[in-house]
N, C-alpha and C positions, 0 to 999 in steps of 0.2 A: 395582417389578420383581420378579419371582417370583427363588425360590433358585435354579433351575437354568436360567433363560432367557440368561445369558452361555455357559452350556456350550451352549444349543441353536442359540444365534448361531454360534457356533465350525463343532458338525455342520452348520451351513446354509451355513457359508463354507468347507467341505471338498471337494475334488476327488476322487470317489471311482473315477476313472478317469486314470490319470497317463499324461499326453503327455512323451514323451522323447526329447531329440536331445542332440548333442557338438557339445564347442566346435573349430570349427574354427580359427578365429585370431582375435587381439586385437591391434588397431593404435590406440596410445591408448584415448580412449575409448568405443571401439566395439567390440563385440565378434559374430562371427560364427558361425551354429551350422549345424550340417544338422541341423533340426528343432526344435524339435516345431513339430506345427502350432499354430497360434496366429495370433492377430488381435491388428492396431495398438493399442499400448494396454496388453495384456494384462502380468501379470506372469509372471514365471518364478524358480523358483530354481536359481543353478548353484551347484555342490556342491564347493569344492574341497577333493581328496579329502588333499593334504600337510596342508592347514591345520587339515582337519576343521571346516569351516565352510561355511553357508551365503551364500551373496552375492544380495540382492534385484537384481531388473533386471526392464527391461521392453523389451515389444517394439516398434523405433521404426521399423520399414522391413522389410519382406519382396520377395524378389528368386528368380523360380523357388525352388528346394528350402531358398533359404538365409535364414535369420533373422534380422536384425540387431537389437541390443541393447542398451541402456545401462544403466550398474549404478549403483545409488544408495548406494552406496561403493566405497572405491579398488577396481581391479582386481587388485593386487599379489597375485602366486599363481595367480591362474588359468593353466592352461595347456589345449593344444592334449589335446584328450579327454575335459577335465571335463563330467560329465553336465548337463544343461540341463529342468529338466519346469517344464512348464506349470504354472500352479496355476488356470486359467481364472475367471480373476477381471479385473479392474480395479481399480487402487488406490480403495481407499472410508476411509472417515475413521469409526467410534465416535464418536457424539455424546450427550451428557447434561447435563444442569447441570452435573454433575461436572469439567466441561471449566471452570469457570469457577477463576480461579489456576493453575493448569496452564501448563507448558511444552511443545511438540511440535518433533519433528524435521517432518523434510520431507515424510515418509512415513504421518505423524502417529500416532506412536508417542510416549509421553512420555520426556522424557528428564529427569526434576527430581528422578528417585529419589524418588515417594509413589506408586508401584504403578501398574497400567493404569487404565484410564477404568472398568473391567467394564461395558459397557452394550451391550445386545441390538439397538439402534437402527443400521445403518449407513449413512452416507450418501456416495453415491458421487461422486468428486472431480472428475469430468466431467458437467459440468449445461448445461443449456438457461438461457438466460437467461429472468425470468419473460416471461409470453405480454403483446405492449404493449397490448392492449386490457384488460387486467387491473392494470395500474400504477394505484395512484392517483396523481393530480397531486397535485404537492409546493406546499403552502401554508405549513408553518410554519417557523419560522429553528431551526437546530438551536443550541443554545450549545454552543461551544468552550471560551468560559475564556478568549477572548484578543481584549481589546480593537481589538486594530486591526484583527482578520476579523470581529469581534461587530461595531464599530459603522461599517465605512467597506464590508468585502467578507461582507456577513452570506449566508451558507449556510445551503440548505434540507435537513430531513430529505428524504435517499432521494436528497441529488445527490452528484456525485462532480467533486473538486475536487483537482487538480496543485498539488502545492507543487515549484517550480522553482527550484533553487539549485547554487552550485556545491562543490567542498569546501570543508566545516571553516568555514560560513558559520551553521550551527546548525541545519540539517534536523530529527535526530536529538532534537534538545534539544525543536524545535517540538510532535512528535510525542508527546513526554513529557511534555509540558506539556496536551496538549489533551487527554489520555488521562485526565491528572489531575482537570482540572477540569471535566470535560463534562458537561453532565446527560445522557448517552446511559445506556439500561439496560446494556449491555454493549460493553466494545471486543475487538477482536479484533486483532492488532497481528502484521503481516509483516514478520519481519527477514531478507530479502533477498541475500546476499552479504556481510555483514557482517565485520568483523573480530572474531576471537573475544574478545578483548580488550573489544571496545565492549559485546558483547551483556550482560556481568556489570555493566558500569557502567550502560548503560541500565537494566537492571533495577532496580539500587542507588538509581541517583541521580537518573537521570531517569523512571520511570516509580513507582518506591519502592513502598512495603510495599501501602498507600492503592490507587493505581490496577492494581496487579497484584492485587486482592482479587476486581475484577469486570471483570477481563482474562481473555483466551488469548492466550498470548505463539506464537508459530512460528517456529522458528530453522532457518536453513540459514546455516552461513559462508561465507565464501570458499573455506576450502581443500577443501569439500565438489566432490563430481562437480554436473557440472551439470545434471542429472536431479534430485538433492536439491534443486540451489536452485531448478529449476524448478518441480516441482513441488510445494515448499510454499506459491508462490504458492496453489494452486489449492486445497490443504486448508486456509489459511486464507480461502478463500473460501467454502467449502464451511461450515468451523467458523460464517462468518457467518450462511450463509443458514439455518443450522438454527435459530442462535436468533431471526432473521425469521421464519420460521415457524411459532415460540410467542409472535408479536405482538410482540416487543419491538422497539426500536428500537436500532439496534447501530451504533456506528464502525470501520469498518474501516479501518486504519491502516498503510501497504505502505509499507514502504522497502528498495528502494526497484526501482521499474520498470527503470528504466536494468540494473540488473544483471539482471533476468527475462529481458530482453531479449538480455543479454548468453550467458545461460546456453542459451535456444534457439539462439542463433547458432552454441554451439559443438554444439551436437545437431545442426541444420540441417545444417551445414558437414561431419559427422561421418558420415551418411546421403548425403550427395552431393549437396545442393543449390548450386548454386552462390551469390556474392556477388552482392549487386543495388546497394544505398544505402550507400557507406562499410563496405561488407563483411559488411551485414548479409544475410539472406538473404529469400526472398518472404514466407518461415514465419512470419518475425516481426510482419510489416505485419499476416497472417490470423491469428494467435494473439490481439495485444493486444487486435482490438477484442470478440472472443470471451469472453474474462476482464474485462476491465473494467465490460463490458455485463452484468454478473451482478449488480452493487451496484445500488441503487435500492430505488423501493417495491413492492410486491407487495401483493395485497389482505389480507394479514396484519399486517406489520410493514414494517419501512423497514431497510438498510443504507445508510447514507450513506459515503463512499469518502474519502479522504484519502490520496492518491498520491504520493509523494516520486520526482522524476527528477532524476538528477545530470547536472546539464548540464559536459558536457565543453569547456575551455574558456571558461565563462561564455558560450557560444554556443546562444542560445534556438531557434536554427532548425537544431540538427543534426537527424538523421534519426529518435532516438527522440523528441525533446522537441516536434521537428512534427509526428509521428503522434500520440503522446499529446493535446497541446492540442487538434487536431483533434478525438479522440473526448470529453473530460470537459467538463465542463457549466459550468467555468471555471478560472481559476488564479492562484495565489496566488504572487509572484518575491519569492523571498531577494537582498538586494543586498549584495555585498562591499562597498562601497563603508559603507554604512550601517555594514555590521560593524566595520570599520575605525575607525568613528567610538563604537563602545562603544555605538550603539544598535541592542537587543534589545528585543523578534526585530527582527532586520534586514528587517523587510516591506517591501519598494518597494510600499505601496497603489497607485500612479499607475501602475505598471505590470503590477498586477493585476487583474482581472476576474471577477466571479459573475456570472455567465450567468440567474440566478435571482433576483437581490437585489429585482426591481421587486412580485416574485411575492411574498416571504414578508417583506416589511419595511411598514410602514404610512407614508401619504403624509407624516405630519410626519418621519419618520425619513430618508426618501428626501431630503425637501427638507433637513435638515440634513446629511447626508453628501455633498449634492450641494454646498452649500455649504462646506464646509471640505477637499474636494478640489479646489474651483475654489481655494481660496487656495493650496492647497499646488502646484498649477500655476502659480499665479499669482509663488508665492516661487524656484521652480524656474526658470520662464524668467530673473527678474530677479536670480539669485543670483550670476552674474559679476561683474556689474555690482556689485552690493552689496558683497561681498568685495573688490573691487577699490577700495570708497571714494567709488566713478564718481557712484553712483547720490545725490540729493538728496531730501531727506523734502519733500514736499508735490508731486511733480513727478507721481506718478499714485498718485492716493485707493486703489487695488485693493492696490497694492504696498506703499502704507504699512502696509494692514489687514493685509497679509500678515505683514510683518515684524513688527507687535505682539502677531500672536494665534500664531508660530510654535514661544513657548517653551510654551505651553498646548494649541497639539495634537502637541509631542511629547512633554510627559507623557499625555496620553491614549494613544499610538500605543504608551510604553514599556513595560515590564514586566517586574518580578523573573522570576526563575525560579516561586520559590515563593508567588510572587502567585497568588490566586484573582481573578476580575473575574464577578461574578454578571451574566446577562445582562439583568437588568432595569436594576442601577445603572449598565452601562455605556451603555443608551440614554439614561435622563437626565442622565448628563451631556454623553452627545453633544448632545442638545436644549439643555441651559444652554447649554453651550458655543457653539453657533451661534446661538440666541437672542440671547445677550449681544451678541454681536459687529454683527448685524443692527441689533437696538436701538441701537447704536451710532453705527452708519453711517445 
């Protein structure tokens, strides 16, 4: 990059004609202007003149002469007159290696105190999904790092897979663990709605020094407006697609949907759209599949997608966690139940699903995961029964198997935090493991 091409980025993202209107009122978080003019989308700054500060916002609804607006921090201070100019733009994201250890707000601006990104490159946060006749089909298993999706729910480069749990069941932990261990070239990692609290430990403990080296982290909290957490969904979508673009193969890693969703509802609801599904509004149902549909392959590189939805209730069919499952290409359920029991990760495999596993796993692997799912069903129906005493050894050959091979596929299924699981040695020993057992029988 030449010595003055960030200065000639900046003149190129300059408004050399400023569109001007006043705010006329602020209800919550919405805020009303007579002017400027401007289109859906666009940014503006209002100027409040007590605080001497500028306030990002954008514009999310136009109504005859009047503008409506959301600010990507608090509103406190604005009042009835502050000036409002256009800056005729669109939020766009600074992308370069550079981006690689870095931390981003919503806005994607860094916020980690080690200076801007400096790079002349901008890419804009609103994208087309790649064109489907240009996708390549996904053939190979991407490694996680985590035996029980490596060797029972194995994921292809370029698909995009829900991880479904409820709180405090270990989403978060999941996310840090795959990050860690993945042989992906880059991840890219959405913190969501988050508590600000978790975001320092996440980084500390669960994602550590190791996988923040060839991360982008993107933070929006909780106490943030919901134009910040909404839309750093979309800049770390954007941070993915750039480095698909230099061929690499990248993780994008969002947690989590449930609050994205949350955050346009209070946008939607703030613009005047009314409630549809449990008070969500129509914006949400047309947003998701808009955003999700960005990960995949492209004829360059691959983003493969790792979705966290907090299911409200431990209820899989509320209204985000059935739209979600509907659009991604499988899903992966956290079980309280397992949690309870000290086993980590809490994956219920039997009530998880890849959409893809037939496509990128080879037929002896198929037939060995096919086989030690049927026993873990098999131990599942008859586990009343057994608990209860009820049940007699030799009374059915399927359930005896079950019961003797159940302490050795849940060490296969378990896993420290800071275990690594290469994905070669975890298919043989998935193959031991179900060979044996066969030879057996």
């Amino acid at each position: 990059m030449g010595m003055f091409d960030k200065y000639v980025a900046v003149v190129d993202h300059t408004e050399t004609i400023k569109q001007i209107g006043r705010v006329k009122s602020v209800r919550g978080m919405s805020i009303e202007s007579l002017g400027p003019q401007a289109q859906v989308g666009e940014l503006c700054s209002i100027y409040v003149e007590r605080q001497k500060r500028s306030v990002l916002a954008e514009v999310i609804g136009l109504r005859d002469a009047a503008v409506y607006l959301a600010a990507y921090a608090p509103t406190e201070g604005i009042e009835v007159g502050n000036p409002v100019t256009g800056m005729g733009e669109t939020l766009s994201v600074p992308v370069s290696e550079r981006l690689l250890g870095r931390i981003l707000d919503g806005s994607g601006k860094p916020i980690d105190g080690k200076g801007d990104i400096g790079s002349a490159v901008y890419y804009p946060a609103f994208q087309t999904p790649p064109d489907v006749l240009n996708r390549r089909p996904i053939t190979e298993q991407v490694e996680t790092g985590i035996r029980a999706i490596d060797a029972l729910v194995a994921v292809g480069k370029g698909q995009r897979l829900g991880i479904f749990s409820g709180s405090g069941v270990g989403k978060s932990t999941l996310v840090g663990m795959i990050a860690r261990n993945t042989a992906a070239d880059v991840n890219v990692i959405a913190l969501i709605g988050e508590r600000g609290r978790e975001v320092r430990e996440f980084l500390d403990n669960d994602l550590g020094p190791e996988g923040l080296e060839r991360s982008v982290v993107v933070v929006a909290t909780s106490d943030q407006p919901a134009l910040a957490r909404l839309r750093a969904a979309y800049v770390a979508t954007t941070v993915a697609e750039f480095f698909r673009d230099q061929g690499r193969d990248v993780i994008l890693m969002f947690d989590s949907v449930t609050r994205f969703a949350r955050a346009q509802r209070e946008i939607g609801l703030a613009r005047g759209e009314g409630p549809a599904s449990r008070g969500f509004p129509p914006s949400v149902d047309a947003i998701l599949p808009q955003l999700l549909e960005r990960c995949g392959t492209s004829d360059r590189g691959t983003v493969t997608g790792f979705f966290s939805v907090l299911v409200e209730g431990d209820d899989l069919d509320e209204p985000v966690s059935d739209a979600v499952r509907g659009i991604l290409d499988g899903h992966v359920v956290l079980s309280r139940r397992l949690a309870q029991r000290y086993h980590y990760p809490a994956i219920d495999v039997l009530g998880s699903v890849s959409r893809l596993e037939t496509r990128v796993t080879s037929p002896e692997h198929r037939r060995a995961a096919g086989f030690i799912r049927r026993l873990m069903a098999v131990y599942q129906e008859a586990e009343d029964l057994i608990n209860a005493g009820v049940y007699t050894r030799g009374t059915n050959p399927e359930v005896d198997a079950a019961i003797e091979m159940r302490p050795r596929i849940n060490a296969l299924l378990q896993q420290e935090i800071e275990e690594k699981a290469p994905l070669e040695s975890v298919i043989a020993n998935l193959l031991v493991l179900a060979s044996n057992r066969e030879n057996d029988a």
